[in-house]
TIZALO-14015 format. One line per field, with one value per residue (C-alpha): x, y, z; residue number from 1. Coordinates in steps of 0.001 Angstrom, whole numbers, padded with zeros to 6 digits. Layout:
residues N
X	(X; ...)
Y	(Y; ...)
Z	(Z; ...)
resi	(NUM; ...)
This chain:
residues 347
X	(-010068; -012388; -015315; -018040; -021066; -022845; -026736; -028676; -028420; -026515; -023143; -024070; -022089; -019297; -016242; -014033; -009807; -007988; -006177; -008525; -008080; -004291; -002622; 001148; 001216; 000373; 003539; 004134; 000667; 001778; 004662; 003675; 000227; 001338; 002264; 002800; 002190; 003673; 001415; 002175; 005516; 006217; 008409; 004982; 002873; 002690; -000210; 000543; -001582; -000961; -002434; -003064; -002872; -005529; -006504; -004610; -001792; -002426; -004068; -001178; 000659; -001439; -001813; 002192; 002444; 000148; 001003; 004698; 007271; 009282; 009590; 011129; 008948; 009049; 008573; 009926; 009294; 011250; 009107; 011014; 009091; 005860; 003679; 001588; -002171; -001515; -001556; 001595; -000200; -001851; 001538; 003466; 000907; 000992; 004621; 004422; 002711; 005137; 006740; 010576; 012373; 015193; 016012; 014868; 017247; 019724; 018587; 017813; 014422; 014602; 014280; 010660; 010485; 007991; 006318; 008881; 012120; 013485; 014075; 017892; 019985; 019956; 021958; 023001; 022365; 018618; 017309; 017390; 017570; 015784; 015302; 012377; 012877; 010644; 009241; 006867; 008169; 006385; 007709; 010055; 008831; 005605; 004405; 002440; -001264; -000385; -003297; -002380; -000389; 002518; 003146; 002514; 004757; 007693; 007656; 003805; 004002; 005336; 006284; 008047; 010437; 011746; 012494; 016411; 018042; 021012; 023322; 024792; 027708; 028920; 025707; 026979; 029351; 026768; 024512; 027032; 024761; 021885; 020348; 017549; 014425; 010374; 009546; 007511; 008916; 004866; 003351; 001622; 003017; 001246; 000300; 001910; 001684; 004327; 005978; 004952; 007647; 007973; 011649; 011644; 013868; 012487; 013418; 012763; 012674; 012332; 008831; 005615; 002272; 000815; 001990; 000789; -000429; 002422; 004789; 002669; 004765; 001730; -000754; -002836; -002379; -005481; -006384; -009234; -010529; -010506; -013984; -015152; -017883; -019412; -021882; -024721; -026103; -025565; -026519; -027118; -028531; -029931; -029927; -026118; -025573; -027664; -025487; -022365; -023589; -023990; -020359; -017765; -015724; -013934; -015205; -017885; -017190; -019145; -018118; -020057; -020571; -022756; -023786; -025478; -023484; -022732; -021415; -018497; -016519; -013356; -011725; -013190; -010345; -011739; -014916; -016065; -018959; -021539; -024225; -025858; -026635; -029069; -031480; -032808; -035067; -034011; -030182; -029840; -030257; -027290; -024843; -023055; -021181; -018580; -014931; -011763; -011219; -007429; -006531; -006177; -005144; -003061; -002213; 000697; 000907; 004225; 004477; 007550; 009932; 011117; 009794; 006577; 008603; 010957; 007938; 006492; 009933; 010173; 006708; 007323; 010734; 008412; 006648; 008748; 010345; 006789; 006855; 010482; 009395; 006536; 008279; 011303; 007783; 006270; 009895; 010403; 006573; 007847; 011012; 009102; 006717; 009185; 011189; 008200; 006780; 010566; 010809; 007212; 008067; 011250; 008913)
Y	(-004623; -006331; -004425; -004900; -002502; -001223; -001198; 000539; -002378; -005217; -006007; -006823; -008432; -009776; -011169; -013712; -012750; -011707; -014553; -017032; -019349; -020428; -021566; -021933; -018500; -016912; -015614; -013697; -012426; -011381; -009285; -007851; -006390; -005605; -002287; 000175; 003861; 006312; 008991; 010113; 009518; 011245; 009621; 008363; 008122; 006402; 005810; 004295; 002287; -001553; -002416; -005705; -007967; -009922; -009107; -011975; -010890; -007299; -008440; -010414; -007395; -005672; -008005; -008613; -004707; -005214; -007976; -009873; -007299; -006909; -003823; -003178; -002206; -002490; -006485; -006642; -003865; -003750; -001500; -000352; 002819; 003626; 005844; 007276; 006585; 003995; 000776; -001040; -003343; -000662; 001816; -001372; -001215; 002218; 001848; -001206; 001058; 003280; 003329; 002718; 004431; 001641; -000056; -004090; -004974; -004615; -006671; -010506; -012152; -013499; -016653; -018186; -018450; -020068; -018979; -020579; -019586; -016075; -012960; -013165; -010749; -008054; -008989; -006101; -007966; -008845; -006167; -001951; -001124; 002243; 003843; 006241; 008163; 010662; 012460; 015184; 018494; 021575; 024479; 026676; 030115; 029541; 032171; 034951; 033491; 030512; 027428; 025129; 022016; 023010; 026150; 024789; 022147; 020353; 017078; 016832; 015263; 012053; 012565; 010064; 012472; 011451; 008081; 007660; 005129; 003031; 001336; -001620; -003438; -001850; -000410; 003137; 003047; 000932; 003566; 006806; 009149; 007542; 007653; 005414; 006812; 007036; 008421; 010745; 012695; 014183; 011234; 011515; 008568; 009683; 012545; 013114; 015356; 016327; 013082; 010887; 008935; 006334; 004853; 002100; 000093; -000969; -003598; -003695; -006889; -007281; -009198; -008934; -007729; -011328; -011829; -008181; -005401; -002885; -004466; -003617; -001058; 000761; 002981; 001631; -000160; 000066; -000553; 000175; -000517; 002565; 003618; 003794; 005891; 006211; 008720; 006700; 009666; 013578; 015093; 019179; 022172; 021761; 018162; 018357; 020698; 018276; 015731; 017068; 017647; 013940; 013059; 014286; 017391; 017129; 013521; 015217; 018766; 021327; 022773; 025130; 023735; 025750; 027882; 025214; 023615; 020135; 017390; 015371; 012967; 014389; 012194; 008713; 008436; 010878; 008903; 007376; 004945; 006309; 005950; 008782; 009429; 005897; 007315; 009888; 008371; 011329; 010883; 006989; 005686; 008974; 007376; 003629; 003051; 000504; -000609; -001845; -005214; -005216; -001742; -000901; 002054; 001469; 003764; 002870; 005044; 004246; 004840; 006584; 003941; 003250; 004986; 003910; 003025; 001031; -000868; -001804; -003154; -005189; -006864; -008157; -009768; -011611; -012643; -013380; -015812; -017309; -018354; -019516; -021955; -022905; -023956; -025956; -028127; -028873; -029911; -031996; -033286; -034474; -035450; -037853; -038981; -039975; -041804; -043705; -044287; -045635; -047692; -049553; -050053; -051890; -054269)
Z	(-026428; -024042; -022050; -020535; -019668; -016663; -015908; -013385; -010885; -012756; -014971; -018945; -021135; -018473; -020283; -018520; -018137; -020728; -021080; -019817; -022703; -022467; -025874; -026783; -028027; -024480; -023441; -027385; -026626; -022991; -023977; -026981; -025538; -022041; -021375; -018285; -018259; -015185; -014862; -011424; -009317; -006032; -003138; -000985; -003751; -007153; -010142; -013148; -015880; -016706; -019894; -021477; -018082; -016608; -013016; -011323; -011989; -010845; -007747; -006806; -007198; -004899; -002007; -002181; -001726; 001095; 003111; 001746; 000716; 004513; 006097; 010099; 013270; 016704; 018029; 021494; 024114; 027171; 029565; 032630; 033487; 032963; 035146; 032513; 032371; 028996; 029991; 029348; 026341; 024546; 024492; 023260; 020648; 019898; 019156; 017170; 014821; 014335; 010865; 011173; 008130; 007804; 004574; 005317; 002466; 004951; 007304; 007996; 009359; 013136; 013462; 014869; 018707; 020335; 023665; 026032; 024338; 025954; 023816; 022693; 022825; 019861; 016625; 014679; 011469; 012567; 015417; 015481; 019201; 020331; 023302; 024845; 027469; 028383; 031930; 032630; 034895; 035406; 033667; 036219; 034444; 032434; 030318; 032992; 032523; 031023; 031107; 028440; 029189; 026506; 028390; 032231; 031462; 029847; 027704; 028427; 025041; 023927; 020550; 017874; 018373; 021290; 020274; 019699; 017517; 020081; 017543; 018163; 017173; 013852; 012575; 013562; 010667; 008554; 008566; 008281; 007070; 007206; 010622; 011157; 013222; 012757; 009477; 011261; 014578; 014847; 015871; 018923; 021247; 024677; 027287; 030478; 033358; 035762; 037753; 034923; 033175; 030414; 030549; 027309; 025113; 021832; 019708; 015607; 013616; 009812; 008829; 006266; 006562; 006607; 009886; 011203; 009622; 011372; 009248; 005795; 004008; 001758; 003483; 000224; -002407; -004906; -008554; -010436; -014511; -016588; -017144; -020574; -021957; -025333; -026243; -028343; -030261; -030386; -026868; -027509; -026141; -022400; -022671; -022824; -020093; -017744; -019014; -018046; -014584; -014338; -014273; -011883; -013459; -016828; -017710; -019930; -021327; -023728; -027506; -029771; -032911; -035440; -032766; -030851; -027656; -027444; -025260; -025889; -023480; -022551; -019817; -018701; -016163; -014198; -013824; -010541; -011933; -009717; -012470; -011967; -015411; -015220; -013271; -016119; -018147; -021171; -020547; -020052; -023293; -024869; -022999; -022779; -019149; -019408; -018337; -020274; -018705; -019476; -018548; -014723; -013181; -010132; -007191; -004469; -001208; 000673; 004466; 003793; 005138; 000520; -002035; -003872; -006996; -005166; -003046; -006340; -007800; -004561; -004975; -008320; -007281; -004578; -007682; -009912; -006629; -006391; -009981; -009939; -006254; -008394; -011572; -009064; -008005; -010841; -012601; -009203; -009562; -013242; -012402; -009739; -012196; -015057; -011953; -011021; -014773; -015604; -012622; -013209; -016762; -016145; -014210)
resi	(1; 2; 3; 4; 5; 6; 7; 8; 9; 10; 11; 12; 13; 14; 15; 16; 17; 18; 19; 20; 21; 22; 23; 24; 25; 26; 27; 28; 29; 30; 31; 32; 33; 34; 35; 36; 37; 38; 39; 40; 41; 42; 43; 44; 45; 46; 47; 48; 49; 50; 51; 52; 53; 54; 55; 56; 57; 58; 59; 60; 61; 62; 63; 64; 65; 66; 67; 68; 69; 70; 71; 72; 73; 74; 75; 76; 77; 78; 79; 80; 81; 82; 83; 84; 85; 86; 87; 88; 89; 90; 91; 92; 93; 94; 95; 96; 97; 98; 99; 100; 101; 102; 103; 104; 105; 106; 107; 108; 109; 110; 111; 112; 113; 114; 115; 116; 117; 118; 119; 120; 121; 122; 123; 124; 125; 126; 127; 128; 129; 130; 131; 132; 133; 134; 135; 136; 137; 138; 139; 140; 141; 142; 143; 144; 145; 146; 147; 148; 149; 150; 151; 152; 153; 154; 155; 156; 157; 158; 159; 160; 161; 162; 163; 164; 165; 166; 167; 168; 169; 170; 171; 172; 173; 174; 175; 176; 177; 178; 179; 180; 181; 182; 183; 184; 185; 186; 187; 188; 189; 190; 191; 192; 193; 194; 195; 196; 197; 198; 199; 200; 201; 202; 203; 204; 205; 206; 207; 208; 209; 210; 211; 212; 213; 214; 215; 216; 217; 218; 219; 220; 221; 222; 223; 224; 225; 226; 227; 228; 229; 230; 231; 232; 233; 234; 235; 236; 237; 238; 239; 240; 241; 242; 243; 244; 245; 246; 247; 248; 249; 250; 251; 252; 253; 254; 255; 256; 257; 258; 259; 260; 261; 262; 263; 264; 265; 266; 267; 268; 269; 270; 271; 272; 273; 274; 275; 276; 277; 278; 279; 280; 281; 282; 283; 284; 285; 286; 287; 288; 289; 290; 291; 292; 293; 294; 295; 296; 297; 298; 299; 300; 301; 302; 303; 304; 305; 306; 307; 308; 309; 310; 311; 312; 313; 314; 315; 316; 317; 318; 319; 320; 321; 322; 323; 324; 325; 326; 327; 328; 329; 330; 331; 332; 333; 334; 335; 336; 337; 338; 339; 340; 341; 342; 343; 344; 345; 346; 347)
């Protein structure tokens, strides 16, 4: 397996990608070293080990997880009302934010506008219509020595919460059962006070993170190399102990053997290459720092609108598309070239 090693201030022994030297066994080397690991799998949050890959590909995983597999969120807002001390701009923005738990499989893109073509009218294949509604009254029978805002008055807060999903055409019946509205309802939207109003309709389109980061459907998507550390010589007594104290917990642990304790690595995964052990002149030269330079360890954190799992399944269908648009080129690039190569020869 490839490494390479860490130094106090500088990268030894770098090794190029895994498969940095293409031959016409590549794709029987692929599959049969490649291999994924789950470790972790909750609805918002996934880790999971790929093994025998070279970093392209699992950095195209990542930044399709970021900013190309489509999610819905608020495009168009229609302000009628809005007395509160947010300017108009900034709570358009605020909402834009908001993560909109409906599937985008369900939906189609809008077509580009440009700046002199009016918003159309919603299509129920392409746009979610909500609405927001909310004003501030004082509070006929507040608590007796009441001061806080919650208690002195009503709807002082604009919550997610108060945004309500208005279905049109036959999305009621689409979505039986399935409501759509913010995957949060404890998102502070803005304060009011009594008299204040914000009277809104809000319009959700289907799009990717590339063109705006509201529409990015990972809180974080993240990979790292799995450390690797090998202990050059027996570390014991003291020595071991200060050793251990180097290294974030359970990465290096303590057994008695013959009565005299010594240090052992117990899990490099837990390892956050800080180094620390470099800058003891005694410990330095027990210990080798290093990474495995085809094994990555890769963590998913879903906004909640589909599951981790399902964002990562998504991403690699946008991949696999790229390859298959990239393949239909280069066959038309050949095709073309034979054409032209045929045509010149008959000349």
């Amino acid at each position: 397996m490839d490494k390479f090693y860490l130094d106090t201030h500088a990268i030894i022994k770098p090794v190029g990608g895994v498969y940095s030297e293409p031959d016409s066994k590549y794709l029987e080397k692929f599959k049969k070293q490649f291999k994924v690991k789950l470790l972790r799998s909750t609805f918002d949050q996934l880790e999971f080990d790929m093994i025998g890959v070279d970093a392209s590909i699992t950095n195209a995983i990542r930044r399709i997880l970021l900013a190309e597999v489509p999610t819905m969120a608020i495009e168009k807002v229609l302000m009628y009302d809005n007395t509160s001390i947010i300017q108009d701009e900034v709570l358009a923005h605020r909402l834009g934010l908001i993560p909109i738990l409906a599937d985008p499989r369900e939906f189609e893109f809008m077509p580009p506008l440009d700046e002199e073509t009016e918003w159309p009218e919603p299509d129920e294949n392409k746009v979610i219509v909500m609405k927001l509604k909310v004003r501030c009254k004082r509070n006929p029978k507040p608590p007796e020595g009441a001061t806080t805002p919650s208690d002195l008055y009503t709807d002082a807060l604009v919550m997610t919460s108060h945004m309500k999903w208005a279905p049109i055409g036959s999305q009621a019946k689409k979505f039986e059962g399935r409501e759509i509205q913010p995957v949060n309802h404890d998102i502070l939207i803005a304060k009011l006070r009594p008299g204040q109003e914000i009277d809104a309709v809000l319009h959700c389109v289907k799009g990717i993170g590339q063109d705006h980061a509201k529409f990015s459907p990972v809180a974080t998507a993240s990979y790292r190399l799995l450390p690797d550390i090998t202990l050059t010589k027996p570390v014991t007594g003291k020595l071991a102990h200060r050793l251990k104290k180097c290294f974030p917990d359970g990465v290096i642990e303590i057994k008695t053997e013959e009565g005299e304790d010594v240090a052992y690595v117990a899990d490099c995964r837990r390892d956050t290459s800080s180094r620390e052990v470099l800058r003891h002149e005694d410990l330095k030269d027990c210990v080798k720092l290093g990474k495995k330079a085809d094994h990555f360890i890769f963590t998913v954190e879903s906004t909640g609108i589909l599951s981790s799992k399902q964002l990562v399944i998504e991403a690699i269908k946008v991949l696999k598309e790229k390859c298959q648009q990239k393949l239909r080129k280069l066959e038309h690039v050949d095709q073309t070239n034979a054409q032209s190569h045929s045509n010149s020869s008959s000349h």
